[in-house]
C-alpha positions in Angstrom: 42.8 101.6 99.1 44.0 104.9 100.3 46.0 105.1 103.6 46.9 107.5 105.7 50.3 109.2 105.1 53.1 110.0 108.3 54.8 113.4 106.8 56.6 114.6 109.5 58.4 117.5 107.0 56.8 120.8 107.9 57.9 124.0 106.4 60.9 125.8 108.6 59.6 128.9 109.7 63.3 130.9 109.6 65.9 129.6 106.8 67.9 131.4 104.6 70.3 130.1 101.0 73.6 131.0 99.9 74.9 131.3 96.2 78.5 131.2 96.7 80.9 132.8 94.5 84.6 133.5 94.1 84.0 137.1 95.2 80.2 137.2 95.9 77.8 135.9 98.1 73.8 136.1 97.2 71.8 135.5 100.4 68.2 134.4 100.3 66.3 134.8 103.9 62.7 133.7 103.8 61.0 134.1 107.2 57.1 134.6 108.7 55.1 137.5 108.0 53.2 139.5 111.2 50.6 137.5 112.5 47.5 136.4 110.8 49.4 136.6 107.2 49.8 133.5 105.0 52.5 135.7 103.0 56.0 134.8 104.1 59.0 137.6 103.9 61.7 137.7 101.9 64.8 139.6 101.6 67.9 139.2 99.1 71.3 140.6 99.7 74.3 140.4 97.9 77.2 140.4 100.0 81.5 140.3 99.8 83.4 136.8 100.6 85.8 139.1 102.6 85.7 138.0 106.4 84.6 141.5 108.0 81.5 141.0 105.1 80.6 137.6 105.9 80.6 138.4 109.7 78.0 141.3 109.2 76.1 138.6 107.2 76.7 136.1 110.2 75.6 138.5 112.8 72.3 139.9 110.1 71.3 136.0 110.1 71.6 135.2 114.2 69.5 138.9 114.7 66.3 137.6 112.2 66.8 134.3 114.3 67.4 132.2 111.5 66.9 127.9 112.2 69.2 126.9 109.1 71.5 128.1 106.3 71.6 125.8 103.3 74.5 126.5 100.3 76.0 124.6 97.6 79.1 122.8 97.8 80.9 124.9 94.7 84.5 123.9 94.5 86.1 125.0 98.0 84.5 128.3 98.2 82.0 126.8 100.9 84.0 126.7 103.1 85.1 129.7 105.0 81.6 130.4 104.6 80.3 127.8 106.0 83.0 127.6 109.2 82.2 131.4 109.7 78.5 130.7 110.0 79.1 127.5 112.5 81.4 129.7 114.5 78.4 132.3 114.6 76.2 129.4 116.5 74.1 129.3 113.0 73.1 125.6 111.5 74.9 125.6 108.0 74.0 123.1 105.7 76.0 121.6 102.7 73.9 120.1 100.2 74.7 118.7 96.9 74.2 120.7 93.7 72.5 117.9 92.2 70.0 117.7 94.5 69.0 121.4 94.0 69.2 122.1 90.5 66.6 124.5 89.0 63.4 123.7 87.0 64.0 123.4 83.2 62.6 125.9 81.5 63.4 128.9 83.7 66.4 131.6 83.6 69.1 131.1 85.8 70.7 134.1 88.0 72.8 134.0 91.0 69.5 135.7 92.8 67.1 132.6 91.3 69.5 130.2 92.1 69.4 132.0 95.8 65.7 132.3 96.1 65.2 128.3 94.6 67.5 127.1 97.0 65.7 128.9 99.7 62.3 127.8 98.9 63.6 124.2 98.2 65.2 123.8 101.7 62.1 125.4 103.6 60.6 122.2 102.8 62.9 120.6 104.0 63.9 118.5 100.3 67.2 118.6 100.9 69.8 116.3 102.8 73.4 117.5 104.6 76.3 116.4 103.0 78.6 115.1 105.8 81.0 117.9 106.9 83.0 116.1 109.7 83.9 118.8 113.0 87.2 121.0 113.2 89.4 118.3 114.7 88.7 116.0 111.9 88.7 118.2 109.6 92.5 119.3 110.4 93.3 115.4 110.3 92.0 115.3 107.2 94.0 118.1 105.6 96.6 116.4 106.8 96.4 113.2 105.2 95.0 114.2 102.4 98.3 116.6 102.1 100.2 113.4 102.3 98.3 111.3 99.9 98.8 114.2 97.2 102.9 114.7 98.0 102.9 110.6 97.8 101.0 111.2 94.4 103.8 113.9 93.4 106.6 111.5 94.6 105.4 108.5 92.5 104.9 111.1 89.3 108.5 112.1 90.0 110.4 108.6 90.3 108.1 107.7 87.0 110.4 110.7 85.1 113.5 109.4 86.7 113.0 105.8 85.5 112.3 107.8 81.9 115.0 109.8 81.8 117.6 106.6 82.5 115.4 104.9 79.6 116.1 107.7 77.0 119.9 107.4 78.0 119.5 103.8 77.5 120.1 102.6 81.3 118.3 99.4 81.9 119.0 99.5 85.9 115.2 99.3 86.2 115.2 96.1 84.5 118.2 94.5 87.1 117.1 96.2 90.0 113.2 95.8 91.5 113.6 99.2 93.1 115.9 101.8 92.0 115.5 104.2 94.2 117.0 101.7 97.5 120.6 102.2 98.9 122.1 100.6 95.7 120.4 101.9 93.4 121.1 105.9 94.7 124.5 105.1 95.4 124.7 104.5 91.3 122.5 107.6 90.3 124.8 110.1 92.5 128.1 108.6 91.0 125.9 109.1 87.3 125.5 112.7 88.2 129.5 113.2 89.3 130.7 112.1 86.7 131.4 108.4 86.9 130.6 107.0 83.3 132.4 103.2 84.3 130.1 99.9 83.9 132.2 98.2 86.2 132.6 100.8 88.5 128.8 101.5 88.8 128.1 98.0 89.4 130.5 97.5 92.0 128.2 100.4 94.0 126.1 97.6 94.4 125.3 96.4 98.0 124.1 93.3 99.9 121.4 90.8 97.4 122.6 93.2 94.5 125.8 91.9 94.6 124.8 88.7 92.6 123.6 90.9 89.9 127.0 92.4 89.3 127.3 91.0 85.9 123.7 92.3 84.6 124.5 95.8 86.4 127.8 96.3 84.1 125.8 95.7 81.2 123.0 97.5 82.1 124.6 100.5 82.5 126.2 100.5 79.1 124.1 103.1 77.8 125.0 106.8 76.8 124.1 108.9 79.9 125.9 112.4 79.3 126.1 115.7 81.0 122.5 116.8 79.9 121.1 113.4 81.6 122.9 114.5 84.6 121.8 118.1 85.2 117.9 116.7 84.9 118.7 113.4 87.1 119.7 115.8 89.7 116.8 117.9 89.5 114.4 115.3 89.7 116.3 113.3 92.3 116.4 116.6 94.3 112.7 117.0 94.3 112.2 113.7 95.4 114.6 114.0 99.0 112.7 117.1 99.3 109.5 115.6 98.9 110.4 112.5 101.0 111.4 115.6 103.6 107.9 117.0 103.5 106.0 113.6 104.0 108.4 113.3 107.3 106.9 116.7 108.1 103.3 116.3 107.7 103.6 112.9 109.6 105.0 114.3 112.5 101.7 116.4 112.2 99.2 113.5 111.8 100.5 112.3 114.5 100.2 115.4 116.7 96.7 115.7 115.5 95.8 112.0 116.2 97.0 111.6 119.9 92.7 112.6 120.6 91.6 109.3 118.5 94.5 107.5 119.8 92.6 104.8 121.0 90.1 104.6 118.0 93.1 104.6 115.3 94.3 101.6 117.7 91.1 99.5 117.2 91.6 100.3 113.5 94.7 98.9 113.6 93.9 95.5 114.9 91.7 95.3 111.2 93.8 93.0 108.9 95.5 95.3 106.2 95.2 98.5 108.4 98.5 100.5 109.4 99.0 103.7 111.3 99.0 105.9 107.4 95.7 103.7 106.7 94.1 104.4 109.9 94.9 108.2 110.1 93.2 108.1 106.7 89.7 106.4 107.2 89.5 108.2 110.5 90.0 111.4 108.4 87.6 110.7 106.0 84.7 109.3 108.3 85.2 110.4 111.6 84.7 109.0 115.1 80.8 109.9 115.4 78.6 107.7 113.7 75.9 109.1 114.6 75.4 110.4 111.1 75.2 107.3 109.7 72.2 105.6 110.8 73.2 101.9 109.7 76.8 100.5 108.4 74.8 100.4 104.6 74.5 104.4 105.3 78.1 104.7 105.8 79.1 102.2 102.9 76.1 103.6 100.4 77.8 107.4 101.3 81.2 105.6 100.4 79.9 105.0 97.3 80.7 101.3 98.1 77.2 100.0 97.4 75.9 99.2 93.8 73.5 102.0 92.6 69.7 101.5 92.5 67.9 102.4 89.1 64.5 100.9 88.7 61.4 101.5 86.7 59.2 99.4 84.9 59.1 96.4 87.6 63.1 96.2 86.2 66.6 97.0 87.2 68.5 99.4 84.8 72.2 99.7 85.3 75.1 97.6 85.7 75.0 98.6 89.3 77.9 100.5 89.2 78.8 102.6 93.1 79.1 106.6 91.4 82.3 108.0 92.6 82.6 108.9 96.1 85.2 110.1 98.2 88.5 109.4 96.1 90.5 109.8 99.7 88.5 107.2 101.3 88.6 104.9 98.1 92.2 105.1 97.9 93.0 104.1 101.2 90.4 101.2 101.4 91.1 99.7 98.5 95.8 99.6 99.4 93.9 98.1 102.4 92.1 95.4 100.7 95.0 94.3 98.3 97.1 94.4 101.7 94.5 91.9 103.4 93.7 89.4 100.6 97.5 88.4 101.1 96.5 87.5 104.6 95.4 84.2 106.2 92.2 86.0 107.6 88.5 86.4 107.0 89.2 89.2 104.9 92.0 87.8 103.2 89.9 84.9 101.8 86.8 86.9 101.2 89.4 89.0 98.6 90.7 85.5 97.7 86.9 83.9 97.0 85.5 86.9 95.2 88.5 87.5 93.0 88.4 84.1 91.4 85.1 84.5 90.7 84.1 88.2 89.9 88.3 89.5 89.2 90.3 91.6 91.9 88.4 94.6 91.0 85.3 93.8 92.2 87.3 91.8 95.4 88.6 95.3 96.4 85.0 96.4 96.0 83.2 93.8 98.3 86.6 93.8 101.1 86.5 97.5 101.1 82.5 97.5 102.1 83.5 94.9 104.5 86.2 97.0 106.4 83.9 99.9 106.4 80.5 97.6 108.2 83.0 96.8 110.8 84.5 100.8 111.2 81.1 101.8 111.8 80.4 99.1 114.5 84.1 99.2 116.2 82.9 103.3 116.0 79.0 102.7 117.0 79.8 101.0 120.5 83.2 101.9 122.6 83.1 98.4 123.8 83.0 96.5 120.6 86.3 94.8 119.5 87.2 93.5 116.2 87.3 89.8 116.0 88.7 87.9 113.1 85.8 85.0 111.9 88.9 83.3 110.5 90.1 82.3 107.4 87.5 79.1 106.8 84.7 81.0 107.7 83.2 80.3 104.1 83.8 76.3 104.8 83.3 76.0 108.3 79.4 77.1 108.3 79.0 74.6 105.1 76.6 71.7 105.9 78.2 68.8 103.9 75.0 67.0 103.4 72.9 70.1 101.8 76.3 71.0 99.6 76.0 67.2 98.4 72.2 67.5 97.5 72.9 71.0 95.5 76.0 69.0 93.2 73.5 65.9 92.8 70.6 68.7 91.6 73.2 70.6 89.4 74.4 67.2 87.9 70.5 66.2 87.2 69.6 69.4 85.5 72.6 68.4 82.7 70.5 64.6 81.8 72.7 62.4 84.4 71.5 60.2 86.8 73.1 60.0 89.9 73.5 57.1 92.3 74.2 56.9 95.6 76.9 54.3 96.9 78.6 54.4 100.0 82.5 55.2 99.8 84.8 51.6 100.3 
C-alpha cells in the first residue's frame, strides 16, 4: 500500500562548499539562475588560507547572500576558516568526511570534491558536526591542554622509574609512589652525589620509616654519574611540567567563573571533581539544545552500541566507534572513581562488572552520567538526586523474583515444592 511521504528537505536556494587545504581553499557557490530558469549558477574559486584572503572570500559569500557554507573537517585546518566565516554572520557547517565521500568510479580533484560537496549539501544530505560557541571552545583548549601535559607527565615519571631500573634501584618496588616527599628527597641526594644505602633510607619520612630496612637494600644498586645527569633531566621536566598544569588551571578556572553554577551541579554527580567537570563541560557544552534527547547526546559520545542490520538480523558485536577521546577519558576516571562509591552509580559499576567485566561497567556508568548531564543541562531547575545504592533491590518484588528461580529450576528436570519456612 503506498502512503504518502512527509519530506520536509527542499533544495537551499544559496549555499556554497569548501575544500580546505594547508595553503588552499576551493570554494563551490551554487545559487538560482534569473527568473523563469530551471538552470542553477555556479562559480568555483580557488582562494589563499591567508586571513586578508579568506575575508575577501567571507565578504564575496555575504554579497551573493549565501544561506549556508558546508566544509570538511580535515585535520585542524577548518578552523580559522570556519571561525572567520561565523564572525562574517555566515552559517558554517562542519560535516563529517565520511558522510560526503565521492561516488566510486569518478576522478577526484580538489574542484570535484568542491562542486560534490556543494551539490550534496543543497539537498540538504548532510548533518553538522557539533562545533560548541567561542567560550567553550576556549575552555576546551584549556583542558584539553591539561589532559595532554598530564599525558607528558605520566610518559616522563614512566622513564624515571626506567632509568632507576637499569641502575638496579628497586625504590619502586618499597615505595607505592616515588615521586612523594620521600621518595624526591632520595632522587635529589642520587643526583648530588650521595651513593650510601643507609643514608638514602634514612631520607625516608613519616609511614616510610617502617620500611627503612627494604629502602637500604633497595638502593643497593649501581646508580653512577651517567644515571645522575639523565635523572635530573627528567626530574627537571617533570617540576616544570607540574609548573605548567598550575598555569593552565589558574586558566580553567578564569574561564569557568561563566558556568560556575553548572560545573557546581556537575559536581554534586558521584565521581565528578572540579578537573572532571571543567572537562565534560568543555567537551559538551551548556546548551543542549543540540541534542534533542539524552540518547543523542550519549549516541554522539559514542557511548551507545552501534546499529548494523540487514537481512531481518543484527551484524556486529555492537561495538560504540570511537568518539571524542577527551570526553571518553574523563567519563570513564569518573566511572572507576564512582563504582568505589556507596551510590547508585557505584553499584550500577559494581552489578555490571561482575557480570559483563569493568570494561563494559565504565561503558554503561559513563552513558549513565552523560543521560543525567543532559537533563541537569536541559532544565535550570533540575537537581541531581542519588536513587541510592539499593535501587537494583529495592524495586524487586520478592514474590515475582521467587516464581522466576522456581521456573529456572523447572526448566533443569526438578520439581519444586512449596513449604512454608519453620
Amino acid at each position: 500500500m503506498l502512503v504518502e511521504s512527509h519530506d520536509e528537505e527542499q533544495i537551499i536556494a544559496r549555499v556554497a562548499a569548501l575544500d580546505i587545504g594547508k595553503a588552499e581553499v576551493v570554494c563551490c557557490v551554487r545559487i538560482p539562475a534569473e527568473a523563469g530558469r530551471k538552470k542553477r549558477l555556479q562559480e568555483v574559486s580557488t582562494h589563499s588560507t591567508m586571513t586578508r584572503a579568506l575575508t575577501e572570500l567571507a565578504n564575496h559569500l555575504v554579497e551573493l547572500g549565501v544561506e549556508r557554507v558546508v566544509m570538511e573537517a580535515t585535520s585542524d585546518y577548518w578552523k580559522p576558516v570556519f571561525y572567520l566565516l561565523e564572525a562574517h554572520g555566515l552559517d558554517p557547517w562542519l560535516v563529517n568526511a565520511r558522510d560526503v565521500k565521492h561516488l566510486p568510479g569518478r576522478p577526484k580533484t580538489d574542484v570535484l570534491d568542491a562542486v560534490w560537496l556543494c551539490k550534496v549539501a543543497e539537498r540538504q544530505m548532510l548533518r553538522p558536526s557539533f562545533v560548541p560557541p567561542w567560550p567553550i571552545r576556549r575552555l576546551r583548549d584549556l583542558t584539553r591542554y591539561r589532559t595532554d601535559l598530564v599525558g607528558a607527565r605520566t610518559a616522563e615519571k614512566n622513564r624515571v622509574e626506567k632509568l632507576l631500573e637499569s641502575a638496579c634501584i628497586k625504590l619502586s618496588v618499597v615505595a607505592s609512589d616515588i615521586f612523594g616527599v620521600s621518595g624526591r628527597a632520595m632522587m635529589d641526594a642520587l643526583i648530588a652525589g650521595e651513593r650510601d644505602p643507609k643514608v638514602l633510607a634514612q631520607l625516608a619520612r613519616s609511614r616510610m620509616r617502617v620500611k627503612i630496612a627494604r629502602l637500604e637494600e633497595a638502593f643497593n644498586g649501581h646508580f653512577d654519574d651517567h644515571h645522575a645527569f639523565l635523572l635530573a633531566r627528567m626530574l627537571g621536566r617533570i617540576d616544570a611540567i607540574d609548573a605548567d598544569i598550575a598555569a593552565v588551571d589558574e586558566q580553567i578556572e578564569a574561564q569557568l567563573a561563566p558556568f560556575g553554577s553548572a560545573a557546581a551541579r556537575l559536581d554534586e554527580i558521584p565521581g565528578i571533581g572540579p578537573v572532571a567537570a571543567a572537562a565534560i563541560l568543555a567537551e559538551v557544552g551548556v546548551d543542549m539544545s543540540r541534542f534533542p534527547t539524552a540518547g543523542h547526546l550519549c549516541s554522539w559520545a559514542k557511548f551507545s552500541p552501534g546499529i548494523s542490520s540487514s537481512a531481518g538480523k543484527s551484524k556486529g558485536n555492537g561495538a560504540t566507534g570511537h568518539g571524542n577521546r577527551y570526553l571518553a577519558r574523563a567519563l570513564g576516571e569518573v566511572a572507576v572513581v564512582a563504582g568505589r562509591t556507596d551510590t547508585f552509580l557505584g553499584a550500577r559499576y559494581r552489578r555490571i562488572a561482575r557480570r559483563r567485566g569493568k570494561k563494559r561497567a565504565i561503558v554503561a556508568v559513563g552513558r549513565s552520567i552523560l543521560v543525567i548531564v543532559w537533563h541537569l543541562f536541559s532544565d535550570d531547575h533540575t537537581t541531581f538526586h542519588d536513587l541510592g545504592p539499593d535501587h537494583y533491590t529495592r524495586h524487586i518484588n520478592p514474590d515475582t523474583k521467587k516464581r522466576n528461580h522456581i521456573r529456572q529450576l523447572e526448566a533443569l528436570g526438578y520439581t519444586v515444592t512449596l513449604t512454608p519456612a519453620a
